[in-house]
C-alpha positions in Angstrom: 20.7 18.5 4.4 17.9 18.8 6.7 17.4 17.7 9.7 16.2 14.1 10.7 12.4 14.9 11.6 10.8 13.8 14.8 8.1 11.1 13.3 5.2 13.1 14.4 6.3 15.0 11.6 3.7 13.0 9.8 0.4 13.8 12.2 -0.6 16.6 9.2 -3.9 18.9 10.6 -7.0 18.4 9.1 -11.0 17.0 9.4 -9.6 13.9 11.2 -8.3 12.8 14.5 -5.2 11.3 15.4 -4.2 8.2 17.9 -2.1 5.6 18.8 -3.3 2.0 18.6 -1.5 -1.0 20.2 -2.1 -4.2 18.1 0.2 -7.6 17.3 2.7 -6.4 20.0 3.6 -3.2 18.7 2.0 0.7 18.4 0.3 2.2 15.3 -0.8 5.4 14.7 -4.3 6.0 12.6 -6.0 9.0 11.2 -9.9 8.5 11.3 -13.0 10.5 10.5 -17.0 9.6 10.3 -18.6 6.6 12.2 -20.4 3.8 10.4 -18.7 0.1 9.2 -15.0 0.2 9.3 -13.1 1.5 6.2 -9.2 0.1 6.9 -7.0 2.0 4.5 -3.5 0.6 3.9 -0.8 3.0 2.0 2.1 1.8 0.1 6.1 2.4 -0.5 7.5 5.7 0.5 4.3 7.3 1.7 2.5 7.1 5.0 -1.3 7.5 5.9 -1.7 11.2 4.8 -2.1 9.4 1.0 -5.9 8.7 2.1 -6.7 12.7 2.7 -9.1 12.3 0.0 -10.7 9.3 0.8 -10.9 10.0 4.6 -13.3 12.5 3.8 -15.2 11.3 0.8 -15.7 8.0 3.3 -16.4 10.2 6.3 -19.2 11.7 4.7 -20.3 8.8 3.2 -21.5 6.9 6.4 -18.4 5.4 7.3 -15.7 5.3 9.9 -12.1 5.3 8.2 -9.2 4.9 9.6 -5.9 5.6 7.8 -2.9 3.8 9.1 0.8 4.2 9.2 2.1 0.6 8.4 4.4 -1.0 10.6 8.2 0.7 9.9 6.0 4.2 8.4 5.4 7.8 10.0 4.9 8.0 13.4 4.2 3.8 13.9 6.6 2.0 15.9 9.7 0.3 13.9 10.9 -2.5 15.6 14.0 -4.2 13.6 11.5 -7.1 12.4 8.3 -8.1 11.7 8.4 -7.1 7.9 7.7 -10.5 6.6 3.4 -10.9 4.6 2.6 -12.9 8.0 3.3 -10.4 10.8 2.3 -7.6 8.4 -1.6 -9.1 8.0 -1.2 -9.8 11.7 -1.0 -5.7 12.4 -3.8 -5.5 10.7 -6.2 -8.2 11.6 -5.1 -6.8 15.4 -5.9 -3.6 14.8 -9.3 -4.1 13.4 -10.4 -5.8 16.7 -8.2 -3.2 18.8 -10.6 -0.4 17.0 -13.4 -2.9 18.6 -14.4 -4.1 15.2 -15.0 -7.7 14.3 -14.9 -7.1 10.4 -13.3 -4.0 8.3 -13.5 -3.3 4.7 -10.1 -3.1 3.1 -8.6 -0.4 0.8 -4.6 -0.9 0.1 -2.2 0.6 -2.5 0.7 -0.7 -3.8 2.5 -2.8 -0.3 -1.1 -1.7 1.3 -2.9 -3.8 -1.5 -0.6 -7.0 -0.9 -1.3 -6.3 2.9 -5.0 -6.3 1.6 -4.9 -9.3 -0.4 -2.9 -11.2 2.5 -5.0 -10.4 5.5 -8.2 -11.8 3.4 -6.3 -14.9 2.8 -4.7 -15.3 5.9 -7.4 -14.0 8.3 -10.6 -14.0 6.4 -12.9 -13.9 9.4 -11.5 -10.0 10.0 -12.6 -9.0 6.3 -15.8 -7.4 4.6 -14.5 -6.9 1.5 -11.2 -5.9 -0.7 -10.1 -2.8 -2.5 -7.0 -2.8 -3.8 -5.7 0.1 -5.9 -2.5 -0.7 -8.2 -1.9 -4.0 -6.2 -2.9 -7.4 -8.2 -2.7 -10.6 -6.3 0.4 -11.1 -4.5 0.6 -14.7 -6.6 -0.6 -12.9 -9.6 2.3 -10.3 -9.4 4.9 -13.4 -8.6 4.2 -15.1 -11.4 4.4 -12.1 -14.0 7.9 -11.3 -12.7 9.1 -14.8 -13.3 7.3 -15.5 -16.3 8.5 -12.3 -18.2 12.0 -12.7 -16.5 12.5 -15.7 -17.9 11.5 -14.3 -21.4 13.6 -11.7 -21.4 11.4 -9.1 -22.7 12.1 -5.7 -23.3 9.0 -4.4 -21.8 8.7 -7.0 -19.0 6.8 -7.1 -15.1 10.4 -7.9 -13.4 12.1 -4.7 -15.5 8.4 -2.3 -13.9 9.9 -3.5 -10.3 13.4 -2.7 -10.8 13.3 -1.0 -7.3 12.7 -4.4 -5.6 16.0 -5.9 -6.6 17.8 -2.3 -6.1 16.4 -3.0 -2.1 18.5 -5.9 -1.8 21.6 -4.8 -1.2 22.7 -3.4 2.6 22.8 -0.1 3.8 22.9 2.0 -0.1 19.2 1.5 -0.5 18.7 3.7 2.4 21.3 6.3 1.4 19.6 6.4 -1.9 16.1 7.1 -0.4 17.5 9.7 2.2 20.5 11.9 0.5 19.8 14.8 -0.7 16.5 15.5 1.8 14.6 12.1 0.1 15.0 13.7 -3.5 14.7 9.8 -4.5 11.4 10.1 -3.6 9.7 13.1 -5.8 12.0 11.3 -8.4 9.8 8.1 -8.3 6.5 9.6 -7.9 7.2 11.4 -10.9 8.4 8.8 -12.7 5.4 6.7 -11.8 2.4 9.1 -12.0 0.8 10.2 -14.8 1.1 13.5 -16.8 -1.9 15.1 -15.2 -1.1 15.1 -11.5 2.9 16.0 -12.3 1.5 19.1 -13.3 -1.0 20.2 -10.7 0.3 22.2 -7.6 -1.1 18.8 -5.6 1.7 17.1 -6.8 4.2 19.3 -5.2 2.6 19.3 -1.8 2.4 15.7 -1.8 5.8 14.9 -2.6 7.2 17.4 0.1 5.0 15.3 2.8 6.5 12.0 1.8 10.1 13.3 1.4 9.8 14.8 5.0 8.2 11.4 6.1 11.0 9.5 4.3 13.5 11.5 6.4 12.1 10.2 9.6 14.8 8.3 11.3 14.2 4.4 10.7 11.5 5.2 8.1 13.8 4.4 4.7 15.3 1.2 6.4 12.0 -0.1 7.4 10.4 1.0 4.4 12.6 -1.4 2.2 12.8 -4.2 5.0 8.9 -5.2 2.8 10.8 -5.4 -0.7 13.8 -7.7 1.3 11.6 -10.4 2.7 9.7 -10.0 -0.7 12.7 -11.3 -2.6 15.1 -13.4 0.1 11.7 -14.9 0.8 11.5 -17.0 -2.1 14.5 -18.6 -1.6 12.9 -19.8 2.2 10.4 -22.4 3.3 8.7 -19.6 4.3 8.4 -18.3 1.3 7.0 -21.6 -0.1 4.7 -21.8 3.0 3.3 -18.0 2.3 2.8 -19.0 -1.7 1.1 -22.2 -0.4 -0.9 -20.2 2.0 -2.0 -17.8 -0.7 -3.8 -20.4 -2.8 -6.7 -19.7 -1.6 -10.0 -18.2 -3.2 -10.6 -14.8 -2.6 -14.8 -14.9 -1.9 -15.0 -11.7 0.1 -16.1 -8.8 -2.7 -12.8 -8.0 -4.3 -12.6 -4.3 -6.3 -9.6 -3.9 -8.3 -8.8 -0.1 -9.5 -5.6 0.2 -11.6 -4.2 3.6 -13.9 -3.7 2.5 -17.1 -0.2 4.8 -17.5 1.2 2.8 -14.2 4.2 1.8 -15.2 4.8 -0.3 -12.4 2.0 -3.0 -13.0 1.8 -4.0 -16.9 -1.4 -4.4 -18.4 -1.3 -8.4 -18.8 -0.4 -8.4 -14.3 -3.7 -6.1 -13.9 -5.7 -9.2 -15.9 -3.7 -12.3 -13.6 -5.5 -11.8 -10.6 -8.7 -13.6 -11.6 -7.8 -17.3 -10.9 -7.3 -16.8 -7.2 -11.1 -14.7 -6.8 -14.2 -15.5 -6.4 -18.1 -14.1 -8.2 -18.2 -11.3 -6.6 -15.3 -9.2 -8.2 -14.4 -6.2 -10.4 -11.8 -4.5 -12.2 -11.5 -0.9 -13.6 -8.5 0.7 -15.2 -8.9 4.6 -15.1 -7.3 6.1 -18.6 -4.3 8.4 -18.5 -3.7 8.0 -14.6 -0.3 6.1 -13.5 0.4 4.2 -10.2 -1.4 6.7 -7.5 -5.6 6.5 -8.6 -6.3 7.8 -5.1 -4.5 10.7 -5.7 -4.3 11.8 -9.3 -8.2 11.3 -9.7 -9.4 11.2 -6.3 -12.9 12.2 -7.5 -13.3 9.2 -9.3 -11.5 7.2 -6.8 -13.9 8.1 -4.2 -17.1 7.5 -6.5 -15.7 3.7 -7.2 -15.1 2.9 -3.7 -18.1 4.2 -1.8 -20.2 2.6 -4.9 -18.1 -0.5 -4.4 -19.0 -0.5 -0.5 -22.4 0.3 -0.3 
């Protein structure tokens, strides 16, 4: 077993510069390159900032200033025992974009980032550009998929794709599932939800090892699964009902959706849902043979949709 990693574990070397931000009462650390408008990139379950590598210098050289953050509960962030409710999430970010003395920031989330995406532009509109979300419809979108096909009972159904979310619910074995056997869970789900071309390529390998070691950081796994607990207890909660009322509204910032069409976690009918909660200015494109990571198993066209997208 190895050792439980000291969470700046996760402040990796490279053509960026690390810091610690203070915003919505607690402290987050950011990688950033390049100066220019504000690029805010969001990462999702079981991974930390370093999923942006690519980005942070395709942006970087493209005119702007990204910043890659460690969500609240992630990598060398702080992780307080709460706060991991859609509210206090959009509120670490809609803090930190005027901590980093910015009035407005574009948006790039994946997976929980996305929802954090989508959330924030609902919630704090004034903060936001524009949206990219990568493998992250609409949080109301994605809500009403699960129940719809749930309800069904289909084979091949959006509430079977999130399986993970219900496994969250229980106490204390979630995080012994994540963590035993040094995070093995994790290269276990990447694989299972990436497609054929990036399990393959050395990349792969050198990824996974990052996020198992940042799994491993002590508090990470609990936090990490505190997002898929409020995400289900929620709904059973005024505050859920509050948050779903809250989420009605249109989307009129520019909105870029980018999806793999071999992600097994977000079915091809959930990709299309998002469209009655956005406004004109929106887009969709579903990459061909790439699962639930774009940003990482084709970072080259990643990188050419969202610096198209921005400018």
């Amino acid at each position: 077993m190895r050792s439980r990693p000291a969470p700046s574990i996760v402040r990796v070397d490279g053509p960026w510069s690390h810091r610690d931000i203070h915003a919505n009462g607690i402290r987050l650390h950011v990688a950033e390159t390049g100066e220019g408008p504000l690029v805010l990139l969001l990462h999702g379950f079981a991974q930390f900032w370093w999923t942006w590598r690519h980005q942070l210098t395709a942006l970087g050289d493209a005119g702007y200033r990204a910043v890659a953050v460690d969500l609240r509960g992630y990598g060398d962030s702080d992780k307080p025992p709460r706060g991991y409710d859609a509210w206090t999430l959009a509120g670490d970010i809609a803090g930190l974009v005027k901590s980093l003395g910015e009035s407005r920031a574009h948006l790039v989330g994946h997976g929980w980032g996305g929802m954090v995406a989508w959330t924030v532009a609902a919630l704090h509109p004034r903060v936001v550009h524009s949206v990219a979300t990568l493998s992250a419809p609409h949080p109301l979108a994605l809500r009403t998929e699960i129940r719809r096909t749930a309800l069904r009972g289909q084979r091949h159904n959006q509430a079977r794709a999130v399986g993970h979310v219900f496994r969250a619910q229980v106490p204390m074995a979630p995080e012994r599932w994540l963590t035993r056997d040094n995070a093995a869970t994790v290269a276990t789900l990447m694989k299972a939800w990436s497609g054929p071309m990036w399990t393959g390529h050395r990349d792969f390998s050198a990824a996974v090892d990052q996020y198992q070691r940042a799994m491993l950081v002590p508090g990470a796994a609990h936090c990490s699964l505190e997002y898929y607990r409020w995400a289900m207890r929620s709904q059973l909660r005024s505050e859920g009902r509050r948050y779903v009322e809250a989420m009605q509204r249109k989307i009129e910032h520019p909105v870029l959706q980018l999806y793999g069409a071999e992600d097994p976690c977000v079915l091809a009918r959930t990709r299309d849902a998002s469209t009655r909660w956005l406004g004109a200015r929106a887009e969709k494109h579903v990459l061909p043979g790439i699962g639930h990571f774009p940003h990482e198993e084709a970072p080259a066209a990643t990188n050419k949709l969202l610096t198209t997208f921005l400018q």
